[in-house]
DRENTI-559163 format. One line per field, with one value per residue: chain; x, y, z of N, C-alpha, C, O in turn; residue number from 1; residue in one letter. Coordinates in Angstrom, 3 decimals, decimal comma. Layout:
DRENTI-559163
cadena = (A;...)
n_east = (X;...)
n_north = (Y;...)
n_up = (Z;...)
ca_east = (X;...)
ca_north = (Y;...)
ca_up = (Z;...)
c_east = (X;...)
c_north = (Y;...)
c_up = (Z;...)
o_east = (X;...)
o_north = (Y;...)
o_up = (Z;...)
num = (NUM;...)
residuo = (A;...)
***
This chain:
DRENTI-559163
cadena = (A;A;A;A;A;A;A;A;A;A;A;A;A;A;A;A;A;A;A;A;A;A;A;A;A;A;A;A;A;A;A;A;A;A;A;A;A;A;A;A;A;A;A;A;A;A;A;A;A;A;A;A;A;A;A;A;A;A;A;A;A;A;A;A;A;A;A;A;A;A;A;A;A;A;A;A;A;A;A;A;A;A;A;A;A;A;A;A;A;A;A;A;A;A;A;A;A;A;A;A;A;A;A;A;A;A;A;A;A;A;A;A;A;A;A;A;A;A;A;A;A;A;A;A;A;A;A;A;A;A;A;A;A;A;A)
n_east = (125,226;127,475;127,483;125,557;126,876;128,686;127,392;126,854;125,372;125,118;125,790;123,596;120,959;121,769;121,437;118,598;117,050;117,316;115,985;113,661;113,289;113,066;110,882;109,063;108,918;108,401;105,650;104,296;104,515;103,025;100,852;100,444;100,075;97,472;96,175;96,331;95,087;92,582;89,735;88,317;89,519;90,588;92,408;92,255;89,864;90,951;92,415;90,822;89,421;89,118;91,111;92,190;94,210;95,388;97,488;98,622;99,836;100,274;102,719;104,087;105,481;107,311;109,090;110,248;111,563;113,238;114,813;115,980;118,060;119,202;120,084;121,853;124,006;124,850;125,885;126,729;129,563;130,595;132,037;130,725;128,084;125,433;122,946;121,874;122,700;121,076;118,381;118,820;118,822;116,233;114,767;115,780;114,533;111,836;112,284;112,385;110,446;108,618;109,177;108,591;106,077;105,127;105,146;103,427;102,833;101,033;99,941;99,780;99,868;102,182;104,333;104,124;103,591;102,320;100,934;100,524;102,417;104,931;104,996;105,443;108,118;109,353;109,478;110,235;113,123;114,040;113,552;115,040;117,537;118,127;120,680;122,355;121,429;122,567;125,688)
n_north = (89,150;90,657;91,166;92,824;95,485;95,920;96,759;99,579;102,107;104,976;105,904;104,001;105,544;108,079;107,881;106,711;108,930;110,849;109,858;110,038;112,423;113,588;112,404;113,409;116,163;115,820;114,747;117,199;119,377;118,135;117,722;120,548;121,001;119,754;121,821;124,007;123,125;122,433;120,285;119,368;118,432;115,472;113,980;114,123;113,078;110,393;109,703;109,720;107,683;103,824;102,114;104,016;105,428;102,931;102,651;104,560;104,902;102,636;102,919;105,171;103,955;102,240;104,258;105,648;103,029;102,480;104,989;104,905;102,638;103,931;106,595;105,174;103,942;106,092;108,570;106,580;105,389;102,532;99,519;97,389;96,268;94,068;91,972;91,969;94,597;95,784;94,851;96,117;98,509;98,687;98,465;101,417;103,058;102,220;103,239;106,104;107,043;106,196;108,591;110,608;110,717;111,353;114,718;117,525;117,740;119,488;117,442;114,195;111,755;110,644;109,527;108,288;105,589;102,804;99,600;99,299;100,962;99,928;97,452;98,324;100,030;96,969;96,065;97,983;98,255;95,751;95,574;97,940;96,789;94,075;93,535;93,182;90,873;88,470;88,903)
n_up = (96,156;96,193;93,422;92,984;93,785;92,304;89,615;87,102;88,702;88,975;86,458;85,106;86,977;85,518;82,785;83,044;84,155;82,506;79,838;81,054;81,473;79,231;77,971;79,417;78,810;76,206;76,276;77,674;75,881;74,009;75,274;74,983;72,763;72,058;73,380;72,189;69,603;69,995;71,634;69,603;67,953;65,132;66,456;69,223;69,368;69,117;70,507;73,265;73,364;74,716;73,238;71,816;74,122;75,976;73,419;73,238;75,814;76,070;73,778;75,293;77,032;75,738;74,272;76,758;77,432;75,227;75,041;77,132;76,722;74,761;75,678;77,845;76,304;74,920;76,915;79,265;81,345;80,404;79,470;78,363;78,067;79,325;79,867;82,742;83,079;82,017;82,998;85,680;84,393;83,959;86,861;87,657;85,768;86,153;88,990;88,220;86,629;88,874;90,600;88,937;88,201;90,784;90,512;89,656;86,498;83,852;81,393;78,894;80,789;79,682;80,681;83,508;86,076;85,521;84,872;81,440;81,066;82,507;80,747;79,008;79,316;79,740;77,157;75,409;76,363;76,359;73,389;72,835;73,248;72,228;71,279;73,289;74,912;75,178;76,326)
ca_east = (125,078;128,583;127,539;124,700;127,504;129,833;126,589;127,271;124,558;125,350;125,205;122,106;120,033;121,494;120,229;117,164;116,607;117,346;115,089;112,184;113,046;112,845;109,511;107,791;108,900;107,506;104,306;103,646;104,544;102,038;99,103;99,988;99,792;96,088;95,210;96,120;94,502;91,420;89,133;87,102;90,815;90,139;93,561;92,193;89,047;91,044;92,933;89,974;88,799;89,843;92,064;93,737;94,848;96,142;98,075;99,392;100,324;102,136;103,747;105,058;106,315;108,406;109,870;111,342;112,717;114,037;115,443;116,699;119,222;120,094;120,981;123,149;125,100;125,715;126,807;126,855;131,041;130,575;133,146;129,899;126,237;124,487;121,102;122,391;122,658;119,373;117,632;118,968;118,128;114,385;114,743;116,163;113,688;110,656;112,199;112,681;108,734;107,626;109,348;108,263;105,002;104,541;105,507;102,184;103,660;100,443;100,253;98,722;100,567;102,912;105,677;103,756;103,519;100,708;100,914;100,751;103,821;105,620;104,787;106,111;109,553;110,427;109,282;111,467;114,608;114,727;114,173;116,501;119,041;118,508;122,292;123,582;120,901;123,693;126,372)
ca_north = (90,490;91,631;91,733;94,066;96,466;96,046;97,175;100,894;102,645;106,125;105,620;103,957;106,766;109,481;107,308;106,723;110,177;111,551;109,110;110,588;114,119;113,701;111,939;114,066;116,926;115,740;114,653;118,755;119,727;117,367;118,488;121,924;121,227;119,653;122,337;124,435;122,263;122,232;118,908;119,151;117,499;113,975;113,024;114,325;111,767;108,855;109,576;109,588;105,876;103,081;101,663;104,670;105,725;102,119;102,922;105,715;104,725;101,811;103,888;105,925;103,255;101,705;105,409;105,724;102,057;102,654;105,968;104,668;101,878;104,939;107,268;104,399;103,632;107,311;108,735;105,979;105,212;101,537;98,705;96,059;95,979;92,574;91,230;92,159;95,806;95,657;94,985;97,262;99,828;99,047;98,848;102,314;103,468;102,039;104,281;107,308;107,541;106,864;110,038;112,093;110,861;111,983;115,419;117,478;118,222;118,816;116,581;113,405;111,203;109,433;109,335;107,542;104,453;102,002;97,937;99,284;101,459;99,064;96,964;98,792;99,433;95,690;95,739;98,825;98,166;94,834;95,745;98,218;96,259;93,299;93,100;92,835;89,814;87,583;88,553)
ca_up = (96,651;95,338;91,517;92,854;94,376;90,766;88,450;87,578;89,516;88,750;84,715;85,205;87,107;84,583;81,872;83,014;84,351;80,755;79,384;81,493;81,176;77,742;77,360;80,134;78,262;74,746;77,148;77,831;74,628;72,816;74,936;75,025;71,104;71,524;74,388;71,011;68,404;70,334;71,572;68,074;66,513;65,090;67,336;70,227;69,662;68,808;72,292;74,130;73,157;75,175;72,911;71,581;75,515;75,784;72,316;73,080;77,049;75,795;73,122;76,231;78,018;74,608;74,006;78,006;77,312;74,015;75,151;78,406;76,487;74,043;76,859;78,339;75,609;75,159;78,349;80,702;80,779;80,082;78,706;77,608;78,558;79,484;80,245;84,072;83,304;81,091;83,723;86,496;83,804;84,300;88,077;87,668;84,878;87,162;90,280;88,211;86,254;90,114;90,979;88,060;88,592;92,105;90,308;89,106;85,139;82,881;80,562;78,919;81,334;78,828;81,689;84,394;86,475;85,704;84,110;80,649;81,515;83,048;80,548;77,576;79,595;79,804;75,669;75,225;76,795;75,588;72,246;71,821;73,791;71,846;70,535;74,559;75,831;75,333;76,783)
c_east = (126,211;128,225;126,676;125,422;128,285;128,828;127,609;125,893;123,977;125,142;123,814;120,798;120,240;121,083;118,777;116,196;116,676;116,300;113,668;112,327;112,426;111,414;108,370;108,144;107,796;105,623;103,508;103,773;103,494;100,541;99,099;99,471;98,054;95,651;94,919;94,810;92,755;90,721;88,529;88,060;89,933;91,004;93,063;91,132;89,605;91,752;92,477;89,158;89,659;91,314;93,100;94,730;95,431;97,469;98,865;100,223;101,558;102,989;104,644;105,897;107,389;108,941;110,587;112,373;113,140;115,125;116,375;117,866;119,667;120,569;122,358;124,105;125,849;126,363;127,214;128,612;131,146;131,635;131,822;128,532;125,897;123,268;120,976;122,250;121,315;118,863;117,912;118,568;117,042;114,290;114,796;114,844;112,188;110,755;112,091;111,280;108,485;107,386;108,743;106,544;104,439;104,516;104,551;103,117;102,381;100,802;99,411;99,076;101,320;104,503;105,104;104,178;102,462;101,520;101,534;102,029;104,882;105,639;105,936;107,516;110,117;110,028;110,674;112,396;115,014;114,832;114,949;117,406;119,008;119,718;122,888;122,537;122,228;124,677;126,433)
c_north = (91,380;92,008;92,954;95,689;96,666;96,783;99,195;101,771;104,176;106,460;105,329;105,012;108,105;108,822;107,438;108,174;111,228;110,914;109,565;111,773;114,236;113,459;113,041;115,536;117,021;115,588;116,359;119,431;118,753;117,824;119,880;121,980;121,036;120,274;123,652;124,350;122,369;121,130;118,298;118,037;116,335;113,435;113,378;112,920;111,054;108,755;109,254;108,660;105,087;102,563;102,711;105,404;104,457;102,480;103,452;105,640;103,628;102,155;104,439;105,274;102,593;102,910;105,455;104,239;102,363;103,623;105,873;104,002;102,971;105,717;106,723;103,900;105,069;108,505;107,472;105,302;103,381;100,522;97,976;96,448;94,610;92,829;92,065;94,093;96,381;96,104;95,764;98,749;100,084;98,991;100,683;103,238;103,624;103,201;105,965;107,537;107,244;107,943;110,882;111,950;110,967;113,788;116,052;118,216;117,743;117,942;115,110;112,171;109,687;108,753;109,006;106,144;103,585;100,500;98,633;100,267;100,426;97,693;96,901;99,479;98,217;96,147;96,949;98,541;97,003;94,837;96,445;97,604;94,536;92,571;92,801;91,787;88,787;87,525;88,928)
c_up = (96,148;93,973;91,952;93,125;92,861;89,667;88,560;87,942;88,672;87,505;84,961;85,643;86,298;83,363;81,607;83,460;83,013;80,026;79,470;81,430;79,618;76,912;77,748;79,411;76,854;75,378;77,125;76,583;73,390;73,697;75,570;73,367;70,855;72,715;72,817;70,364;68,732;70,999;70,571;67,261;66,314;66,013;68,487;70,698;69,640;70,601;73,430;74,314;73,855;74,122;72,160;72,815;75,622;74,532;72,416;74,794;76,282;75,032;73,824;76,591;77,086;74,535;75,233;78,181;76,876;74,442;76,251;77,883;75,740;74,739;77,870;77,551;75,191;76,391;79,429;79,666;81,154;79,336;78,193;78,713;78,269;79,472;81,785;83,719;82,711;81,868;85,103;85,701;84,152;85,455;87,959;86,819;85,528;88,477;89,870;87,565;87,953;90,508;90,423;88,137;90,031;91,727;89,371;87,719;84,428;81,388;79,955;79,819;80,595;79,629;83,019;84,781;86,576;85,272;82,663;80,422;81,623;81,625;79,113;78,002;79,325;78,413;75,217;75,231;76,219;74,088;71,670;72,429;73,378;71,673;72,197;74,604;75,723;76,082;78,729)
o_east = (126,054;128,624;126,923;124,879;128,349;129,414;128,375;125,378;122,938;124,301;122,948;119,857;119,414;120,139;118,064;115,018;116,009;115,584;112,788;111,265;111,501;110,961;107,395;107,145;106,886;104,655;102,398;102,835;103,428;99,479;98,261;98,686;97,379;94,804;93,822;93,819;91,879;91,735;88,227;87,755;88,903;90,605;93,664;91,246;89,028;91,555;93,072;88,288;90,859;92,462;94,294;95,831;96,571;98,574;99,940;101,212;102,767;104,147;105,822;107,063;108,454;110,014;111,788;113,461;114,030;116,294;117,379;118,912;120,849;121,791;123,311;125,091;127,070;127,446;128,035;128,877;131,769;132,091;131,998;128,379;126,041;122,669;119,984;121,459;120,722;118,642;116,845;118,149;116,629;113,319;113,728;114,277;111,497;109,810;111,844;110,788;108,068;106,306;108,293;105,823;103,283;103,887;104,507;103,952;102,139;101,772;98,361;98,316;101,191;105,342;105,754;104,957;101,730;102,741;102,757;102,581;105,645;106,601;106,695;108,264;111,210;110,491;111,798;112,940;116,089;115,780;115,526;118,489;119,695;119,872;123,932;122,937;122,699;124,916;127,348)
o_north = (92,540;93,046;94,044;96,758;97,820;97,425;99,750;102,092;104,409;107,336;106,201;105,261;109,017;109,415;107,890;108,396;112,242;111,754;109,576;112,381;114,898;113,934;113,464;116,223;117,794;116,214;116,602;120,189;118,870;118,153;120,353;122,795;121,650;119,639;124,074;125,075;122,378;120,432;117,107;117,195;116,095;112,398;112,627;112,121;110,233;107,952;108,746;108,638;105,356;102,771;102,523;105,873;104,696;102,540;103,176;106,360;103,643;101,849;104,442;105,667;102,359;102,589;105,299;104,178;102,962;103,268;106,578;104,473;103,157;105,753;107,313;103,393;105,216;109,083;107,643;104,997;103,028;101,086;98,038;96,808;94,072;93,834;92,775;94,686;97,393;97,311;96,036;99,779;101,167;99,721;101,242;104,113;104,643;103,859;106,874;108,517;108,278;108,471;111,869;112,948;110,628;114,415;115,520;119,097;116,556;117,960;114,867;111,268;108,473;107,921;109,584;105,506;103,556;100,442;98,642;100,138;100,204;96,938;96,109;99,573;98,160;97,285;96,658;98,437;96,946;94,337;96,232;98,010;93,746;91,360;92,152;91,376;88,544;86,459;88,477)
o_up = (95,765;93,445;91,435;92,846;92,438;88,796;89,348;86,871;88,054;87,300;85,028;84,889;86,250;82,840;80,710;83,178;82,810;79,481;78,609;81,299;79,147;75,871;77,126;79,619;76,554;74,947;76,649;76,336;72,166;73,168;76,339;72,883;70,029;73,344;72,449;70,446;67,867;71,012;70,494;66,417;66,943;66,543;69,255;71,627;70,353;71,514;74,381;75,186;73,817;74,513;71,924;72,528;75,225;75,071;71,884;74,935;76,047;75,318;73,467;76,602;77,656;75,046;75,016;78,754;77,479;74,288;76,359;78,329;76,028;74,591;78,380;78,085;75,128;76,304;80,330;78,503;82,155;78,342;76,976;79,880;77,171;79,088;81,953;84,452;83,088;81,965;85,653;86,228;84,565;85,652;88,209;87,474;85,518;88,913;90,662;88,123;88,475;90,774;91,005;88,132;90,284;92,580;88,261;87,919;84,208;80,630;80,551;79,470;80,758;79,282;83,891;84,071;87,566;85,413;82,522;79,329;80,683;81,765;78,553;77,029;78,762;78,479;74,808;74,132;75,622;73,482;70,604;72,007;74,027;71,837;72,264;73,515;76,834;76,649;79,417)
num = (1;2;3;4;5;6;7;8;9;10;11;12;13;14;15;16;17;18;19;20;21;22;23;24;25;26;27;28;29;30;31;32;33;34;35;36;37;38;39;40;41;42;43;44;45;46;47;48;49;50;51;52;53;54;55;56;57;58;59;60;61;62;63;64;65;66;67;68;69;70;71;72;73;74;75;76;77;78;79;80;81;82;83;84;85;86;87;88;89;90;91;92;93;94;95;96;97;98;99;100;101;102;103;104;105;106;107;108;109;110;111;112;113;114;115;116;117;118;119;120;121;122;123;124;125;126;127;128;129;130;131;132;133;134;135)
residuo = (X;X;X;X;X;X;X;X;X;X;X;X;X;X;X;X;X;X;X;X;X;X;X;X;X;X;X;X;X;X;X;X;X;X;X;X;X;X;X;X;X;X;X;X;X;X;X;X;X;X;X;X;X;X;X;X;X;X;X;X;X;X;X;X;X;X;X;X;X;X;X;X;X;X;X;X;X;X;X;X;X;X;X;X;X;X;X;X;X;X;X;X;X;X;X;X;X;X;X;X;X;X;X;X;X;X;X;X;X;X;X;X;X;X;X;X;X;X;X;X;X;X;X;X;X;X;X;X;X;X;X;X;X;X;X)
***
């Protein structure tokens, strides 16, 4: 119960809260682009097929990982990142898309909470934080 009090907390939620500003931003800005573009696009069809909404969900969910370990190595005031802080990232990452998705922001919902979300966090974070699993 003490290591859980030693993590740094505070890094972690501005991480991960940068992480999701950032996506749910690009989120409204990509379908204000295809409220633009029209429904006629070809990208709008491929979006609208099962497997390119999978595609493009788990895409979301690898960009708020990815972006979550890059936000923590650049602000969060850190001596070393583990496996241990990894994964309090995605605790943190998981609490902060709940929030933003209780929060009506049109959009195609690439900053949500579902499986394939969740899914493509753990893939994210661990792959860009490959270089800490070790220590």
């Amino acid at each position: 119960m003490n290591a859980l009090k030693q993590l740094p907390w505070r890094s972690l939620f501005l991480a991960a809260l940068l992480a999701v500003l950032i996506v749910k931003s690009l989120d409204f800005a990509i379908a204000q682009a295809i409220a633009i573009v029209g429904p006629d696009a070809a990208i709008f069809k491929l979006l609208v097929t099962p497997a390119g909404g999978l595609l493009l969900f788990g895409c979301g969910g690898l960009a708020v990982g990815g972006l979550g370990v890059l936000c923590l190595e650049r602000i969060g005031n850190l001596r070393f990142i583990n496996a241990n802080i990894l994964w309090s990232l995605i605790l943190c990452l998981l609490i902060v898309l709940w929030l933003a998705s209780n929060i009506p922001v049109a959009g195609l919902g690439l900053a949500d909470l579902s499986q394939v979300h969740f899914i493509g966090v753990l893939i994210g974070v661990f792959w860009q934080g490959r270089i800490y699993w070790r220590y």
